[in-house]
N, CA, C and O of each residue as an XYZ file, in Angstrom:
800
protein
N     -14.998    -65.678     -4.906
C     -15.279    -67.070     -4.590
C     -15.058    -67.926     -5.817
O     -15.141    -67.524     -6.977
N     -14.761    -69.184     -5.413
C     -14.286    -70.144     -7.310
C     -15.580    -70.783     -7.466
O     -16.614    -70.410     -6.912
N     -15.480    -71.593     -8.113
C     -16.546    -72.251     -8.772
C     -17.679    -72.611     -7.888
O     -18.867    -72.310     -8.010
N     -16.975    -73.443     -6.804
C     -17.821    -73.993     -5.611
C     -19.365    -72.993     -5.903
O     -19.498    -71.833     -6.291
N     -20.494    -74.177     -5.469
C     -21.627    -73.734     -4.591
C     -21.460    -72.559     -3.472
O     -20.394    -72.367     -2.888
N     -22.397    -71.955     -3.291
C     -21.759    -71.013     -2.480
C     -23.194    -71.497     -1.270
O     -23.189    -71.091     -0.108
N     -23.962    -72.114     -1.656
C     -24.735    -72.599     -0.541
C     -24.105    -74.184      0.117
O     -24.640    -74.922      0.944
N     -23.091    -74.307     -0.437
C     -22.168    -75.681     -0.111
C     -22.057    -76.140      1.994
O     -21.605    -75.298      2.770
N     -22.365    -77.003      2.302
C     -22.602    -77.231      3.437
C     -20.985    -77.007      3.760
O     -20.741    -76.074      4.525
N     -19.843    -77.781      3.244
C     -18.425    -77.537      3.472
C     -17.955    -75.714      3.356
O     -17.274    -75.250      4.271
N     -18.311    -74.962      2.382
C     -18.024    -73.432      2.393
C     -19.037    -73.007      3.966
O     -18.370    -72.197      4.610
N     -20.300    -73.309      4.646
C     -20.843    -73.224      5.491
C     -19.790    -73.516      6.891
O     -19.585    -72.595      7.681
N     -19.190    -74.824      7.086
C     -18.730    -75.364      7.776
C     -17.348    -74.232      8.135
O     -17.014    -73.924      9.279
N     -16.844    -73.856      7.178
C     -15.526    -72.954      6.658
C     -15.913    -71.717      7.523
O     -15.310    -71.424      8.556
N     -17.130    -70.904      6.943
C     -17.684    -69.972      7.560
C     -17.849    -69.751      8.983
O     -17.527    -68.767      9.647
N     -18.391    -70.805      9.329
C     -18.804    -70.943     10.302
C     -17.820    -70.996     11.868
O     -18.015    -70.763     13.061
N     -16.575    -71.500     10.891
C     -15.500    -71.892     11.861
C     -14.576    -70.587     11.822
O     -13.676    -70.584     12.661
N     -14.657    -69.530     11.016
C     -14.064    -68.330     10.951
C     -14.284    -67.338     11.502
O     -13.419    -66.541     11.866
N     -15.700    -67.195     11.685
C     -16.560    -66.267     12.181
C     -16.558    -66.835     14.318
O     -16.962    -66.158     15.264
N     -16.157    -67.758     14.330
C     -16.266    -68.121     15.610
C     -14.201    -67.614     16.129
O     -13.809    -67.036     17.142
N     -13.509    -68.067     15.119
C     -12.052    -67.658     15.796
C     -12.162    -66.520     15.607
O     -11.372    -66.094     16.449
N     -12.673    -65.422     14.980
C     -12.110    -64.533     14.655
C     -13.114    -63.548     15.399
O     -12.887    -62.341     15.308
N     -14.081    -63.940     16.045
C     -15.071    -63.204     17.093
C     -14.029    -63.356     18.314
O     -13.428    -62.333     18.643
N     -13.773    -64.528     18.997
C     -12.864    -64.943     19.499
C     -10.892    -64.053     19.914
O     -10.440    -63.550     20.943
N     -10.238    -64.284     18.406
C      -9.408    -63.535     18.704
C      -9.223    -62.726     17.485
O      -8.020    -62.783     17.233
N      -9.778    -62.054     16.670
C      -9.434    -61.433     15.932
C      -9.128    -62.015     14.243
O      -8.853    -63.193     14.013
N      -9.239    -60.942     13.153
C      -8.752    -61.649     12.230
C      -7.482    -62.084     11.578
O      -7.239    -63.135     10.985
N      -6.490    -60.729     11.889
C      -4.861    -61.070     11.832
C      -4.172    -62.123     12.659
O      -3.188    -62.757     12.278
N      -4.845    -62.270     13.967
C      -4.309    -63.855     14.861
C      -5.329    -64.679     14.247
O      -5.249    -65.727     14.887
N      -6.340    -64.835     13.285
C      -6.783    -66.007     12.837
C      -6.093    -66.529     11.274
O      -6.045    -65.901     10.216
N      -5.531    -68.102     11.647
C      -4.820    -68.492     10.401
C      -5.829    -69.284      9.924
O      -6.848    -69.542     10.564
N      -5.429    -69.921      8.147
C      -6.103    -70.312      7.309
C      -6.116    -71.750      8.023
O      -7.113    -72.471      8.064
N      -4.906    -72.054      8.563
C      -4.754    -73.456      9.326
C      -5.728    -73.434     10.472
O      -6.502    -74.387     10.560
N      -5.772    -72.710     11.139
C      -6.839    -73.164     12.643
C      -8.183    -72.988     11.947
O      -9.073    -73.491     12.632
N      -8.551    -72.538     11.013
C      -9.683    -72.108     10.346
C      -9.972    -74.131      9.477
O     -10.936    -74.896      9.504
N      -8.903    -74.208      8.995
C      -9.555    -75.308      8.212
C      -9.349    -76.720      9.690
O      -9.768    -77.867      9.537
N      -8.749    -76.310     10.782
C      -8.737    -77.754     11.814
C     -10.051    -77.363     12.660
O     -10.700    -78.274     13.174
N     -10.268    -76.640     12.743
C     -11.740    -75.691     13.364
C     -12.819    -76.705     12.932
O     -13.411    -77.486     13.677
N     -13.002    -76.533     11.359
C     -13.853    -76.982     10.165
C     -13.688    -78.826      9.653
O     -14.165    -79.671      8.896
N     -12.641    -78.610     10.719
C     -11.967    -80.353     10.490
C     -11.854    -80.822      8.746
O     -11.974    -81.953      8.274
N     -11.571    -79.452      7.990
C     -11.329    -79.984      6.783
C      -9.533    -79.610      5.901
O      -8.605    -79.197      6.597
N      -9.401    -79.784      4.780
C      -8.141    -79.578      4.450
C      -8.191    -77.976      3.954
O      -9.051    -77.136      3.688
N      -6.700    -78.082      3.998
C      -6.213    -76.443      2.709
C      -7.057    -76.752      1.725
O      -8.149    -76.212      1.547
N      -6.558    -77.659      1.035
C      -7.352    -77.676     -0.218
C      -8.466    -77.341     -0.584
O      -8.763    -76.576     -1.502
N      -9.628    -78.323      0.652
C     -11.250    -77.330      0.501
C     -10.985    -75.864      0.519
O     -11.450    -75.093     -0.321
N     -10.065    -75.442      1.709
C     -10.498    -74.007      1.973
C     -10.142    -73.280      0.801
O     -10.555    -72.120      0.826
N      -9.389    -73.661     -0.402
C      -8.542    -72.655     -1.434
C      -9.662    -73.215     -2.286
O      -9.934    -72.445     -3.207
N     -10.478    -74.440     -2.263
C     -11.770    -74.793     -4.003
C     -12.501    -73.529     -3.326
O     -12.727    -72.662     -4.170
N     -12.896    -73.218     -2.140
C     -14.050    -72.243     -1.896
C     -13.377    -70.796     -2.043
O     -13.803    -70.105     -2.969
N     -12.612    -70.394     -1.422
C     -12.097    -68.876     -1.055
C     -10.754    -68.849     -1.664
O      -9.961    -69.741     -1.362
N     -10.349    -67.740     -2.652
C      -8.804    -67.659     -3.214
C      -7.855    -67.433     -2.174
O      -6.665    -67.720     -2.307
N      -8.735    -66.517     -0.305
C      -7.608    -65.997      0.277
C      -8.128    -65.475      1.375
O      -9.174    -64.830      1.303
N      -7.549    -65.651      2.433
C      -8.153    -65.579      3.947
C      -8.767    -64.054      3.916
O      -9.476    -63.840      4.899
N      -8.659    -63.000      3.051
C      -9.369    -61.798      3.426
C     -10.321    -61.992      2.336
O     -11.063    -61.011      2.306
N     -10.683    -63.030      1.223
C     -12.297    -63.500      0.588
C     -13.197    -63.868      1.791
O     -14.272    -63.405      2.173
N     -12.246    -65.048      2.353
C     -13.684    -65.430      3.381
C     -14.002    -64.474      4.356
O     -15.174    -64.353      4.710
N     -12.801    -63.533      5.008
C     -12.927    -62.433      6.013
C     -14.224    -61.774      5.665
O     -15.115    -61.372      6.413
N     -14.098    -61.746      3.948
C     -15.439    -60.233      3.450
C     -16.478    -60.959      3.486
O     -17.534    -60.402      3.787
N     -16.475    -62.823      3.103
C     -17.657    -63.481      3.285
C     -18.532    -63.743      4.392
O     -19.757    -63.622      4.364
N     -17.688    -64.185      5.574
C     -17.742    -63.736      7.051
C     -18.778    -62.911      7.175
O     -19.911    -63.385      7.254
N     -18.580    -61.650      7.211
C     -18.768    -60.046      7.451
C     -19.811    -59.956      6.943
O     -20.431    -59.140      7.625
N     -20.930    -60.574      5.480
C     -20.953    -60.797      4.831
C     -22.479    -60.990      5.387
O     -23.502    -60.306      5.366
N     -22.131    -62.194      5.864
C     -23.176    -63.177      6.303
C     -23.724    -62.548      7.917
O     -24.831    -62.216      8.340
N     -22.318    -62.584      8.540
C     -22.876    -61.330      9.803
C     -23.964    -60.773      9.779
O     -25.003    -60.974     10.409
N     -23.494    -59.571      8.504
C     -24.215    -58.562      8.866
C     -25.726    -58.964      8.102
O     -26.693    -58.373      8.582
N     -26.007    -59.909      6.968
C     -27.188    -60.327      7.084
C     -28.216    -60.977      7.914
O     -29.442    -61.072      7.973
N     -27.102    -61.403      8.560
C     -27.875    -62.252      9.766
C     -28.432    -61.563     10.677
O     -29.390    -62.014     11.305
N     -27.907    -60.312     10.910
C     -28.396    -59.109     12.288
C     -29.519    -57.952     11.674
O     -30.418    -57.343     12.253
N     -29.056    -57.926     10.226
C     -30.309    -57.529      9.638
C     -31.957    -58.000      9.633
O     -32.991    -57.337      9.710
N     -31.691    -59.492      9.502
C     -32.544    -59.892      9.799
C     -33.437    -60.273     10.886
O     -34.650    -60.475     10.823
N     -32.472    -60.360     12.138
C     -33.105    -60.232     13.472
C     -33.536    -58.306     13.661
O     -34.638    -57.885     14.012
N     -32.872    -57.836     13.471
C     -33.462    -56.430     13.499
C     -34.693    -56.530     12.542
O     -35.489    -55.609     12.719
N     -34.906    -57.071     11.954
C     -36.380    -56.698     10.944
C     -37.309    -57.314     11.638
O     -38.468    -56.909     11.554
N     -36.937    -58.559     12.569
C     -37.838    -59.031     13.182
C     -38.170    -58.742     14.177
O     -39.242    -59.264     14.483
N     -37.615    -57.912     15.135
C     -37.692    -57.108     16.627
C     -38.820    -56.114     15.698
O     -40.011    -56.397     15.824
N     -38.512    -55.179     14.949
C     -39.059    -54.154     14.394
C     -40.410    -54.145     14.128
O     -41.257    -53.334     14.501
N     -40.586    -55.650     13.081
C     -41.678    -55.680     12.541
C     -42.763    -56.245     13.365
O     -43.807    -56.706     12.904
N     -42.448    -56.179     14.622
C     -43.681    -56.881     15.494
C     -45.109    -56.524     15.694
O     -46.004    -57.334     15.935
N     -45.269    -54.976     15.550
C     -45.813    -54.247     16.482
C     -46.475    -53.052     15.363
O     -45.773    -52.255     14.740
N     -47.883    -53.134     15.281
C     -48.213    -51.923     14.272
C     -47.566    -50.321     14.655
O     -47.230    -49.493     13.809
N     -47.495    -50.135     16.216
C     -46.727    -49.122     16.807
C     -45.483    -48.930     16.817
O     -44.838    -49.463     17.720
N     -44.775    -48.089     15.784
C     -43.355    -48.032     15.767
C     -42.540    -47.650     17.114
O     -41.424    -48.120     17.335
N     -43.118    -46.861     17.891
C     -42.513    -45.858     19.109
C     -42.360    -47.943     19.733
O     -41.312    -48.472     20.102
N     -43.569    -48.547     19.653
C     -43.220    -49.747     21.046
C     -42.415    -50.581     19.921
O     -42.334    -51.713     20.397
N     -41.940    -50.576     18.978
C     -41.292    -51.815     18.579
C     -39.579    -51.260     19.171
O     -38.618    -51.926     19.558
N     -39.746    -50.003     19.041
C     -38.002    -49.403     19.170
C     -38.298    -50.113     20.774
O     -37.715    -51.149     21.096
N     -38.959    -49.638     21.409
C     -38.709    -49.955     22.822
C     -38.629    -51.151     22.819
O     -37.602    -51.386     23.456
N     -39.230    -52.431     22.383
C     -39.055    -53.905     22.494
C     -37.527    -53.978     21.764
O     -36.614    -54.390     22.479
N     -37.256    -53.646     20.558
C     -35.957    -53.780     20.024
C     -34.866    -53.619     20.740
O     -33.891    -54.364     20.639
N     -34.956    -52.382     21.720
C     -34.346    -51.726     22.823
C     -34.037    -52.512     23.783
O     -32.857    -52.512     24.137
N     -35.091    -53.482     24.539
C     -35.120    -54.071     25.970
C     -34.658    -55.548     25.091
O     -33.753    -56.257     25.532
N     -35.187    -55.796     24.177
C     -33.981    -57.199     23.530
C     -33.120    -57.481     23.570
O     -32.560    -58.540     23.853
N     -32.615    -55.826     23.059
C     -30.959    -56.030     22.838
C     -30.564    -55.880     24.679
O     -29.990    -56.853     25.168
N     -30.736    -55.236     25.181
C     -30.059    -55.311     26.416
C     -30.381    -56.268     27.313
O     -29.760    -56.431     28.364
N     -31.686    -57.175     26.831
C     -31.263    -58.744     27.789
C     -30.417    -59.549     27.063
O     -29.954    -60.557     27.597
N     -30.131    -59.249     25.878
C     -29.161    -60.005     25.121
C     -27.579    -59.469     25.417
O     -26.689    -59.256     24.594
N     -27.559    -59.358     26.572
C     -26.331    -58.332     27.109
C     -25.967    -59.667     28.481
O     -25.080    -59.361     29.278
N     -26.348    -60.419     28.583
C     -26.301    -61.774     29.537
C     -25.724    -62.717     28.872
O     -25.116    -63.637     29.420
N     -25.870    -62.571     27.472
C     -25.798    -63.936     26.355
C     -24.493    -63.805     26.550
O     -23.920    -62.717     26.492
N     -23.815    -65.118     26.843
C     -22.270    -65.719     26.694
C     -21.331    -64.900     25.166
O     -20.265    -64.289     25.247
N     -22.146    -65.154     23.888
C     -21.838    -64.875     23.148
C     -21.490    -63.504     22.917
O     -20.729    -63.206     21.996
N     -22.112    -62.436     23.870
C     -22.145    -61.043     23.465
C     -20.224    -60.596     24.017
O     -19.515    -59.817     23.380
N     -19.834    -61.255     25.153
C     -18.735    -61.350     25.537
C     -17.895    -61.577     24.386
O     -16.725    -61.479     24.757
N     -17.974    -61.845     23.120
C     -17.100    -61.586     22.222
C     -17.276    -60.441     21.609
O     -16.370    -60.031     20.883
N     -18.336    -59.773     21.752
C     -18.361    -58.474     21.168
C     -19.229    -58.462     19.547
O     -19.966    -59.370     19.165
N     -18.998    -57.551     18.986
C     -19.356    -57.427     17.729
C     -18.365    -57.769     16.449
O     -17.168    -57.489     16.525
N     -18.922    -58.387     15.274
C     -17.848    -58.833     14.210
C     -18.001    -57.310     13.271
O     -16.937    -56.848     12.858
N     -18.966    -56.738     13.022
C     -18.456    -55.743     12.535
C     -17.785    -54.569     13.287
O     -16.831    -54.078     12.683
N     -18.030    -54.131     14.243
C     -17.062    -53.227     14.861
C     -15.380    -53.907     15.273
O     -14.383    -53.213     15.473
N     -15.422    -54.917     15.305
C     -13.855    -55.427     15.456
C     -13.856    -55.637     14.102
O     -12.778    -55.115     13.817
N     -14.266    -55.996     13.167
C     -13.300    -55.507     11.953
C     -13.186    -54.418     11.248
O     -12.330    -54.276     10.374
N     -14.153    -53.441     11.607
C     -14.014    -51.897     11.237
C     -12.707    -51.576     11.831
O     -11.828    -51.202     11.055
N     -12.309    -51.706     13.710
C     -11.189    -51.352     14.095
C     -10.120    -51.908     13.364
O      -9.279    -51.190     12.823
N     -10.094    -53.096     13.312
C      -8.587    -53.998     12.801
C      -8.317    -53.818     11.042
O      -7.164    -53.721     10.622
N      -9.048    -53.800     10.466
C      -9.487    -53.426      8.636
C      -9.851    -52.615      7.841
O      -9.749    -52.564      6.615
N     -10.429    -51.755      8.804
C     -10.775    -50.799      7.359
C      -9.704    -49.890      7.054
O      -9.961    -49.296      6.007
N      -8.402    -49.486      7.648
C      -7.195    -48.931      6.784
C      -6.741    -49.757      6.057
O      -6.598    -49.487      4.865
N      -6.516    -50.536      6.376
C      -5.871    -52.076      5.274
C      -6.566    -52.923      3.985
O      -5.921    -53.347      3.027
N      -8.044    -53.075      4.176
C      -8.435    -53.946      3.359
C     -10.066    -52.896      2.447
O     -11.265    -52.671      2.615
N      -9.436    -52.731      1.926
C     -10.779    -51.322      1.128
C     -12.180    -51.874      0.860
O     -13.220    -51.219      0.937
N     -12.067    -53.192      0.528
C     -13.246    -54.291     -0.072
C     -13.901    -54.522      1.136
O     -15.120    -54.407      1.008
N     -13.378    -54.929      2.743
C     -13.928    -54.757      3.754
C     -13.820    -54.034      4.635
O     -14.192    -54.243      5.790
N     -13.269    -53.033      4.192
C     -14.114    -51.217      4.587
C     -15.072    -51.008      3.821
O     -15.847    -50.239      4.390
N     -15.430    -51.283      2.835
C     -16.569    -50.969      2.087
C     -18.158    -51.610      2.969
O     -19.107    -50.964      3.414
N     -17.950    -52.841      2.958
C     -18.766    -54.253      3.745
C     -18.610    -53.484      5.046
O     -19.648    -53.522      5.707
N     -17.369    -52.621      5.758
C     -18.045    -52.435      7.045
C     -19.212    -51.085      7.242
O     -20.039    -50.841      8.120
N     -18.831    -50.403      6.015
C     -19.496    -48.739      6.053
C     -21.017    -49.433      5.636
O     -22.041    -48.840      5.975
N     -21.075    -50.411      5.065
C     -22.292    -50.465      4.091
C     -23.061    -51.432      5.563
O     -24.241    -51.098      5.677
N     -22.691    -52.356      6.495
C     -22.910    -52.834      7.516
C     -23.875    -52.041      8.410
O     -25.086    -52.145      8.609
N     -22.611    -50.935      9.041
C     -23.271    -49.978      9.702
C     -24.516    -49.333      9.206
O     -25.542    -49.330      9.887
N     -24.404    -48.520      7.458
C     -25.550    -47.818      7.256
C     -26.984    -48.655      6.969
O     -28.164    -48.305      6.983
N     -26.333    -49.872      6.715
C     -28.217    -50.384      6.732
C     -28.992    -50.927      8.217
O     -30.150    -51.299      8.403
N     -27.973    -50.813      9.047
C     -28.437    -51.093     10.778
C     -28.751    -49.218     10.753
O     -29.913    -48.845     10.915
N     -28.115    -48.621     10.632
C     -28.164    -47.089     10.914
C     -29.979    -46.565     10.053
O     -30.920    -46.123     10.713
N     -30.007    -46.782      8.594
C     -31.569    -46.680      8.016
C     -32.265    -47.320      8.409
O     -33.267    -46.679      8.726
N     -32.391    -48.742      8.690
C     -33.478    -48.940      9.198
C     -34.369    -49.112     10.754
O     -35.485    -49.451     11.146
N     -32.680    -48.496     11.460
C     -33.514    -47.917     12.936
C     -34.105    -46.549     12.697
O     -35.025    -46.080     13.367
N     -33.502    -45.947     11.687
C     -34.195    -44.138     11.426
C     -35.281    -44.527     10.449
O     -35.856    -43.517     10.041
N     -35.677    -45.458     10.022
C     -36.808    -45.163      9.722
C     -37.952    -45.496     10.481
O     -39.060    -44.961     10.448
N     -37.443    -46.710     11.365
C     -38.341    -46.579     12.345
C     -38.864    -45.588     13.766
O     -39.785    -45.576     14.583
N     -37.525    -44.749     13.414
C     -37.472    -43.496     14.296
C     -38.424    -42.184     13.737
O     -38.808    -41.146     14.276
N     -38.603    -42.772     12.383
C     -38.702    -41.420     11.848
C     -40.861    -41.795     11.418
O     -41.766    -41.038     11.067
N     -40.819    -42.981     11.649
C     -42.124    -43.647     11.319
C     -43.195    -43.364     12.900
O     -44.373    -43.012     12.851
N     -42.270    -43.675     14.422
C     -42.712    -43.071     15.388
C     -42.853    -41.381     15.389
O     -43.717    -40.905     16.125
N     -42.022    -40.477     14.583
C     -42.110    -39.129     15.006
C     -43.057    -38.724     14.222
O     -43.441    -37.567     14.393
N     -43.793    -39.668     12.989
C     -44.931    -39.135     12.170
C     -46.074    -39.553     12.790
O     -47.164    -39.031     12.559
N     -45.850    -40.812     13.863
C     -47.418    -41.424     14.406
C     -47.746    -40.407     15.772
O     -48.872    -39.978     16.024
N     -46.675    -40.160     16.485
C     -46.773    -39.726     17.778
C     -45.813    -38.383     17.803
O     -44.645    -38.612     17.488
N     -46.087    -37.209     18.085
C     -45.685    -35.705     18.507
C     -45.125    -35.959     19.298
O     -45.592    -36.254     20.398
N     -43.596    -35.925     18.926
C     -42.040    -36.041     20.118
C     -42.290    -34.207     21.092
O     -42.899    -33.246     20.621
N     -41.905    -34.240     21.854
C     -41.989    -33.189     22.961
C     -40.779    -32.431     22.436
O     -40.698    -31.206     22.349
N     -39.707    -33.455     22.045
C     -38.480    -32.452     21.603
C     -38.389    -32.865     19.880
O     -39.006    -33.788     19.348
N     -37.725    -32.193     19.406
C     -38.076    -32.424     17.471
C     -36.160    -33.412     17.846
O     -35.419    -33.433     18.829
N     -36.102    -33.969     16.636
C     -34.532    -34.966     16.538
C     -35.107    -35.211     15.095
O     -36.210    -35.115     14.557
N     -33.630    -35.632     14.667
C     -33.174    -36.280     13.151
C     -33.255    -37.467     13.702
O     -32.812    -37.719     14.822
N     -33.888    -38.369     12.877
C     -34.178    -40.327     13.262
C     -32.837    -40.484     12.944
O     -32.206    -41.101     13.802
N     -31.966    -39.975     11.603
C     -30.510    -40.503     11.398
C     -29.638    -40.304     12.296
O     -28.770    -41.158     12.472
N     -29.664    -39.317     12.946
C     -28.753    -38.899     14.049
C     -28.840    -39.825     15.123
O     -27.919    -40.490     15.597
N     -30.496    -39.800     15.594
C     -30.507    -40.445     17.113
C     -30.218    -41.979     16.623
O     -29.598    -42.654     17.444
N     -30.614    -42.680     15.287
C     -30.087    -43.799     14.871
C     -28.337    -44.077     14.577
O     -27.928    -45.232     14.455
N     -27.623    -43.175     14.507
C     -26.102    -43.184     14.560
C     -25.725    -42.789     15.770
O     -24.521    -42.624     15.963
N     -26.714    -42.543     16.891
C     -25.985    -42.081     18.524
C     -26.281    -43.885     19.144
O     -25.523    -44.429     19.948
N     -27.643    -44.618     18.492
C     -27.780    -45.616     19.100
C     -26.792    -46.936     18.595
O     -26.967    -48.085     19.000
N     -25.429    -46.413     17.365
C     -24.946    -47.266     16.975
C     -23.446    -47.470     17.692
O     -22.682    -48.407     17.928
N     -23.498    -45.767     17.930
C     -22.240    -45.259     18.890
C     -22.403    -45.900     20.720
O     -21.463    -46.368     21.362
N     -24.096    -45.710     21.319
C     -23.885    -46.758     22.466
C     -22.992    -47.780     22.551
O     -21.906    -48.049     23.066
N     -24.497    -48.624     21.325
C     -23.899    -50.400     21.253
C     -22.139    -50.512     21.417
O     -21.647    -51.120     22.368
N     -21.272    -49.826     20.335
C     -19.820    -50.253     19.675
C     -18.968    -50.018     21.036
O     -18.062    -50.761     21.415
N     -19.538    -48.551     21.872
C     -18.303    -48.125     22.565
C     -19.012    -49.092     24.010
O     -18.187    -49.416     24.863
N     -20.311    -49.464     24.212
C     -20.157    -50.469     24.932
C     -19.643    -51.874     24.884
O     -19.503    -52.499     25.936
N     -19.374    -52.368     23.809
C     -19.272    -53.632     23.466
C     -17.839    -53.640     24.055
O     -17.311    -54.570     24.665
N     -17.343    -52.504     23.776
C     -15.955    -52.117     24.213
C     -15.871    -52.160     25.151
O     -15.162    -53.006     25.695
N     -16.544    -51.283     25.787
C     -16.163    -51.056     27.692
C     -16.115    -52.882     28.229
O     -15.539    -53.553     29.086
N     -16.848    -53.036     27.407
C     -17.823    -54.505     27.926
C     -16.711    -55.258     27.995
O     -16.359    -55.729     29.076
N     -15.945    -55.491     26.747
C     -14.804    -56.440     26.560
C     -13.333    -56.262     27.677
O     -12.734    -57.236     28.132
N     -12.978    -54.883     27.946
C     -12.309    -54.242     28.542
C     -11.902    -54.898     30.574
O     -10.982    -55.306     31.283
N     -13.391    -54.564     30.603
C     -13.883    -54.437     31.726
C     -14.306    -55.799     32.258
O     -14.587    -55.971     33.444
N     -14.353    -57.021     31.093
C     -15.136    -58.648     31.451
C     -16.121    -58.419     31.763
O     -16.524    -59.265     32.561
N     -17.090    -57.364     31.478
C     -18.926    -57.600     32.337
C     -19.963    -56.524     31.079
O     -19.957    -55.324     30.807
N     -20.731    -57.672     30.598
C     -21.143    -56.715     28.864
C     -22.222    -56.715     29.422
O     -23.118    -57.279     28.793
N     -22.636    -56.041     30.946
C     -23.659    -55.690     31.706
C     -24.044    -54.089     31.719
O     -25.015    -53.401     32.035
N     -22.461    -53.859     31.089
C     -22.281    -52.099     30.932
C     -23.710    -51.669     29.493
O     -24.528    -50.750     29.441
N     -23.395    -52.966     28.434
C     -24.051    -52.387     27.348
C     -25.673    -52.301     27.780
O     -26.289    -51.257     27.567
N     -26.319    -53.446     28.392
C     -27.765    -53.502     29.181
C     -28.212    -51.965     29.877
O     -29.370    -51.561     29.979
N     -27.159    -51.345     30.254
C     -26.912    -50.649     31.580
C     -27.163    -49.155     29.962
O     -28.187    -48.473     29.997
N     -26.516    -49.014     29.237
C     -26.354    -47.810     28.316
C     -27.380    -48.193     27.290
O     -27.447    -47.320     26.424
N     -27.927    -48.858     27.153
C     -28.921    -48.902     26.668
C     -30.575    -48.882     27.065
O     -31.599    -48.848     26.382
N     -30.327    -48.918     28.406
C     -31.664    -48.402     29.524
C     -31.338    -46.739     29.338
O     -32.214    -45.957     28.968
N     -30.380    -46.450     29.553
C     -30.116    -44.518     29.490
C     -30.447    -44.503     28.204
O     -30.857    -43.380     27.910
N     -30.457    -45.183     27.370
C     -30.846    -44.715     25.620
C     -32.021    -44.249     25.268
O     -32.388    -43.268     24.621
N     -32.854    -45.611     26.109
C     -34.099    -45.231     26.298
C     -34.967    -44.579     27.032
O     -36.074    -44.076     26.837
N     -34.565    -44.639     27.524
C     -34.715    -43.426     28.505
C     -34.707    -42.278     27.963
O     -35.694    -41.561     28.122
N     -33.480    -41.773     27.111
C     -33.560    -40.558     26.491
C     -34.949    -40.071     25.043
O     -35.475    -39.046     24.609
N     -35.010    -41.923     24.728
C     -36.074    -41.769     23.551
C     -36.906    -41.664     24.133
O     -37.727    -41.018     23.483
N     -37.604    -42.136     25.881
C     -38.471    -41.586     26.038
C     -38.652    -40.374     26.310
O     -39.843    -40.095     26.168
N     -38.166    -39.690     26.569
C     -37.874    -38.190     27.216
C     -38.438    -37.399     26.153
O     -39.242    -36.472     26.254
N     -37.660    -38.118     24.635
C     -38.278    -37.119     23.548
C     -39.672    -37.312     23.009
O     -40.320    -36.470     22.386
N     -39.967    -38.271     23.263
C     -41.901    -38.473     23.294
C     -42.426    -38.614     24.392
O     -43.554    -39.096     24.491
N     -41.676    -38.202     25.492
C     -43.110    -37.982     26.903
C     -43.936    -39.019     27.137
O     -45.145    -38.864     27.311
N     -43.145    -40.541     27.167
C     -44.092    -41.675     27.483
C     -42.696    -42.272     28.853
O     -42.893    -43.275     29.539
């Protein structure tokens, strides 16, 4: 990033308008031009903030994945009972399977597919994406299997990387198919299975 503020309402505006085309159609069909008429601003802003359409791509990604971090901390942290926060976290995400927006899918799994052979800096941002959504559902997996005696024994990392594999390959079906009713739908069987392994 150059000199610019990086809390700059115009680098915001930039962001903001990138992360929407490129949820939309991708990041190789998103140009620096529809990005700065998006943002209703010039080249010029977009080159004082970002040296180059794969800076803001990683900034993007960036901000994403803080942003979902932080709604995951807040589903999580509701509930002194870890076993009921997974289940509220659980039934969230799959009424959030109605939301207009989910019909674009996920920004880190479409740029894991389209980037991470090509751009190493955001393959890095996507591996590091996934594993902090991946730790801190296993620790809350792993915080229920110390409060409450699962019927069947599981690795929290595992069943937390099977619940990352639902979400992605539904988001997929979802996009595929026009109806992201599939992901609501695989994520009731998810739970379902977590209940199975604690007998509630």
């Amino acid at each position: 990033m150059r000199t610019a503020l990086a809390d700059s309402p115009t680098r915001k505006r930039l962001l903001d308008a990138a992360e929407k085309l490129m949820l939309s159609q991708g990041f190789a069909a998103t140009s620096v031009e529809e990005i700065c008429d998006a943002a209703k601003l010039t080249k010029g802003s977009f080159f004082h903030y970002f040296e180059s359409k794969d800076e803001l791509g990683k900034a993007v990604l960036e901000r994403y994945c803080a942003d979902r971090r932080k709604g995951q901390e807040t589903l999580l942290g509701t509930n002194p009972d870890p076993l009921e926060c997974i289940y509220t976290y659980l039934d969230t995400m799959a009424k959030s399977a109605t939301d207009p927006a989910m019909n674009k899918g996920c920004l880190l799994g479409m740029f894991s597919q389209e980037l991470c052979e090509l751009n190493p800096e955001i393959q890095a941002c996507c591996e590091q994406g996934f594993a902090g959504w991946t730790k801190r559902f296993a620790q809350e997996l792993a915080a229920a299997k110390a409060k409450h005696a699962p019927r069947k024994d599981f690795r929290p990392q595992e069943l937390a990387e099977h619940l990352i594999a639902v979400v992605q390959g539904s988001l997929i079906l979802g996009k595929a198919q026009k109806d992201m009713r599939i992901l609501a739908k695989n994520l009731r069987h998810y739970k379902a299975y977590v209940r199975s392994l604690f007998g509630t």
